[in-house]
C-alpha positions as CSV (number, residue, x, y, z in Angstrom):
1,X,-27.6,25.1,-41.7
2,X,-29.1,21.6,-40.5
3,X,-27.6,19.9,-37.4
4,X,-26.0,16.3,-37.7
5,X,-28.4,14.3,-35.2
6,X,-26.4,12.7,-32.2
7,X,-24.5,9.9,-32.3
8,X,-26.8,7.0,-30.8
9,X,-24.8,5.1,-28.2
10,X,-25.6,1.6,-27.8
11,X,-28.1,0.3,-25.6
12,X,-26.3,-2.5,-24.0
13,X,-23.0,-0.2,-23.3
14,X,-25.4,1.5,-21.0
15,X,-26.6,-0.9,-19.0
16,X,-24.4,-0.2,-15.4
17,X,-26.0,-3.7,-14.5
18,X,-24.5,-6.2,-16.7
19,X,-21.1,-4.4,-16.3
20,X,-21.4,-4.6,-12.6
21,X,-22.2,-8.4,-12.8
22,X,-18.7,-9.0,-14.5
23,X,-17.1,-8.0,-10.9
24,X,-17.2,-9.7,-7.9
25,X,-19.0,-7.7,-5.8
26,X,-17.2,-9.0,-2.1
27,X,-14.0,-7.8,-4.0
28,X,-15.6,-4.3,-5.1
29,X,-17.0,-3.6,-1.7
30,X,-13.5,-4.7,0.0
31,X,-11.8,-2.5,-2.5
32,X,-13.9,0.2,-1.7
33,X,-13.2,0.1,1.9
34,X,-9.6,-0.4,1.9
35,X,-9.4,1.8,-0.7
36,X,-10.9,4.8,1.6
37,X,-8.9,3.7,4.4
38,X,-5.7,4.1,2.1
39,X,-6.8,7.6,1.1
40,X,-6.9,8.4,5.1
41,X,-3.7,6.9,5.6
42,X,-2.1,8.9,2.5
43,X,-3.6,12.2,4.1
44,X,-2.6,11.2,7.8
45,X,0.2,9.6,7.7
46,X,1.0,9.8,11.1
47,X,-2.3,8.3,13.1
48,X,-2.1,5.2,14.8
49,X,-4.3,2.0,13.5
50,X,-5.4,-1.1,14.3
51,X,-2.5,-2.6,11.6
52,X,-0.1,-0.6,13.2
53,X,0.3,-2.9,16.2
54,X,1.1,-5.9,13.9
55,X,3.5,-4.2,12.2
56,X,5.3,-3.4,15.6
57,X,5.3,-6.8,16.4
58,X,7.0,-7.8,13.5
59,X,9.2,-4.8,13.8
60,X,10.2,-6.4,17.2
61,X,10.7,-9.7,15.8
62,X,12.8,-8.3,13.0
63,X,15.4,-7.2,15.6
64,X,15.5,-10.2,17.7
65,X,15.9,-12.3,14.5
66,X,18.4,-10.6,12.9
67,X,21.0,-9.0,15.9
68,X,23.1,-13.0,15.6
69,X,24.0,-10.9,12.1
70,X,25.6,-7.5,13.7
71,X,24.6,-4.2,15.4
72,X,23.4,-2.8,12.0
73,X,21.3,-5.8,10.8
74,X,20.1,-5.7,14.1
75,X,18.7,-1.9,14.1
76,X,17.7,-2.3,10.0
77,X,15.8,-5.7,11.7
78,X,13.2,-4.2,12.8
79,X,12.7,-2.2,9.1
80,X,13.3,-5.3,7.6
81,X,10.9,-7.4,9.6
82,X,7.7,-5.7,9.2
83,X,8.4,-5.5,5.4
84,X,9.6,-9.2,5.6
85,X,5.5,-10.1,5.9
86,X,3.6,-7.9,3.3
87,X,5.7,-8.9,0.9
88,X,6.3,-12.5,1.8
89,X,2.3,-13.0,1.9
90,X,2.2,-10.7,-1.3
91,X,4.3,-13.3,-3.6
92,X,2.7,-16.4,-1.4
93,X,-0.4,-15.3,-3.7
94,X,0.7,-14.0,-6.4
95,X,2.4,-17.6,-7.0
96,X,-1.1,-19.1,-6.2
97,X,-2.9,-16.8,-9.0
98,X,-4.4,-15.0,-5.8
99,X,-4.4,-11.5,-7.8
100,X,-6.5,-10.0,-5.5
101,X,-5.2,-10.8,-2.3
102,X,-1.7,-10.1,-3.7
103,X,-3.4,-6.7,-4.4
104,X,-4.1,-6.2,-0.5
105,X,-1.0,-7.1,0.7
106,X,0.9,-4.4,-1.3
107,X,-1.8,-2.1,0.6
108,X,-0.5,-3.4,3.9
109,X,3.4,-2.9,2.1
110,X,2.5,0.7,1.3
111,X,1.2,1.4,5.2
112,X,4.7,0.0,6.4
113,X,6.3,2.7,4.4
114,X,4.2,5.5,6.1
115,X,5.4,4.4,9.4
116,X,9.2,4.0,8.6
117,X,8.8,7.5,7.1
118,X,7.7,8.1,10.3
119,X,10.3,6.7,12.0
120,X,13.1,8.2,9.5
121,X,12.1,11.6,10.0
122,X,11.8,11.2,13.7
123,X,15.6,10.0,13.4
124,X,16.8,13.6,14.3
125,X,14.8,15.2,17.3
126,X,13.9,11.1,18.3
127,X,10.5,12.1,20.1
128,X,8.4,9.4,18.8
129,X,8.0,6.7,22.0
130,X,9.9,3.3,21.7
131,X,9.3,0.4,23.0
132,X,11.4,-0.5,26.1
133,X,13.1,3.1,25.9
134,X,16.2,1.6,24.0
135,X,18.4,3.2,21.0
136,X,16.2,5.1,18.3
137,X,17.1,2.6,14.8
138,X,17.3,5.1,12.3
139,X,19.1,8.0,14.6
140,X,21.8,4.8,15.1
141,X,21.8,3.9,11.2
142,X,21.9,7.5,10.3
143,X,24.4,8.4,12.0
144,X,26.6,5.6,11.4
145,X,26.2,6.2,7.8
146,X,27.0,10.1,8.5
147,X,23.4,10.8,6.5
148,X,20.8,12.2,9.6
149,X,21.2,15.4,8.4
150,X,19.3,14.3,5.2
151,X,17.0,12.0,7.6
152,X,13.6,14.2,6.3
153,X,14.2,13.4,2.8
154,X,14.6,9.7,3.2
155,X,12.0,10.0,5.4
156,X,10.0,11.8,2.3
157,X,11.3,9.5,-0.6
158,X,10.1,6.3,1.4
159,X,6.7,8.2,1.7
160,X,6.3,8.6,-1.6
161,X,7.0,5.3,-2.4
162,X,3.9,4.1,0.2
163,X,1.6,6.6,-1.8
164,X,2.6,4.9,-5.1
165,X,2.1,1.6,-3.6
166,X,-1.4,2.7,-2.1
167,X,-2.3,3.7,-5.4
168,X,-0.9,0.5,-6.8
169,X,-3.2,-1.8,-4.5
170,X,-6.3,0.3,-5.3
171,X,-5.9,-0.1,-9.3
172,X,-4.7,-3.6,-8.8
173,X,-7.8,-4.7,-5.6
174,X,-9.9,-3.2,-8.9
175,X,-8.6,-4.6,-11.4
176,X,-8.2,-8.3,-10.0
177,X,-12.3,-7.9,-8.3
178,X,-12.8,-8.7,-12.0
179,X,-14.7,-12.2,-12.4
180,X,-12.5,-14.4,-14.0
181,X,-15.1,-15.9,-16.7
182,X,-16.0,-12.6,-17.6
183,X,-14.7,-11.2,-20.7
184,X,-16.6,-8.5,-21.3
185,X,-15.1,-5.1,-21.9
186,X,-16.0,-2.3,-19.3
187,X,-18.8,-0.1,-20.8
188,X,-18.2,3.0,-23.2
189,X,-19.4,6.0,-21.0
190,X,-18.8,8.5,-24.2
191,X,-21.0,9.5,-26.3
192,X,-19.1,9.5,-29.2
193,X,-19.2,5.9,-31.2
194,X,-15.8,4.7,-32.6
């Protein structure tokens, strides 16, 4: 019984080179790093970073701007005001055809929601340290809206919904590193020829 040789796969959709070139490489190596530090945040969730004090800032500001509107806008400020950012910068460049950056600041979205299912879950035993010493948000919110016995699934939901944005920002940082007069289609890594 004779063998049917191999199928011969293109030269060209072998070269790693030329495929490479149709990326911006700045983009690639940014994706790359943000994309590991995305990974540690998925896995440890509960570390404290370097973004981490921005986003308290803005938490901060969120209460201050909002309590003119009522005790509960004031306590869901703080929530609101460090999601106000990402997501303000996010459409700022997606409405400027900034893919990429749009891509980064649904990274910087998805690390919020770590750190408000932080908060959440803390909402019952209320260890986690607060600035000034004042009323824990979500143990007030919670318990207004008679829900902090269920504060570790919210707590869970909203961290799910940072790992799907994290994964989001990776596919989309990749996706958008791709030069825009490129277009080439990725290389066929199979062997098979269709």
């Amino acid at each position: 019984m004779r063998r049917s040789p191999a199928p011969r796969v293109p030269e060209e959709s072998l070269r790693i080179g030329d495929w490479l070139r149709s990326y911006d490489r700045g983009h690639l190596a940014v994706t790359i790093g943000l994309g590991l530090y995305g990974v540690l945040m998925v896995f440890t969730p509960g570390e404290f970073r370097f973004m981490d004090w921005v986003d308290l800032a803005f938490h901060e500001a969120g209460h201050l701007f909002l309590t003119p509107f009522g005790r509960v806008m004031h306590f869901l400020g703080g929530t609101l005001g460090q999601l106000f950012w990402p997501l303000a910068c996010g459409v700022y460049f997606w409405r400027r055809s900034q893919r990429f950056s749009a891509a980064v600041m649904v990274l910087w979205l998805g690390q919020n929601m770590f750190n408000i299912a932080r908060y959440m879950k803390d909402a019952v035993l209320t260890e986690l340290p607060l600035v000034g010493g004042g009323m824990h948000d979500w143990n007030w919110l919670f318990s207004r809206w008679h829900v902090l016995h269920r504060a570790q699934l919210f707590g869970n939901l909203v961290y799910a919904v940072g790992v799907l944005l994290v994964g989001l920002s990776i596919y989309g940082m990749w996706r958008f590193s791709r030069r825009a007069e490129s277009a080439d289609p990725p290389p066929v890594w199979s062997a098979t020829s269709g």
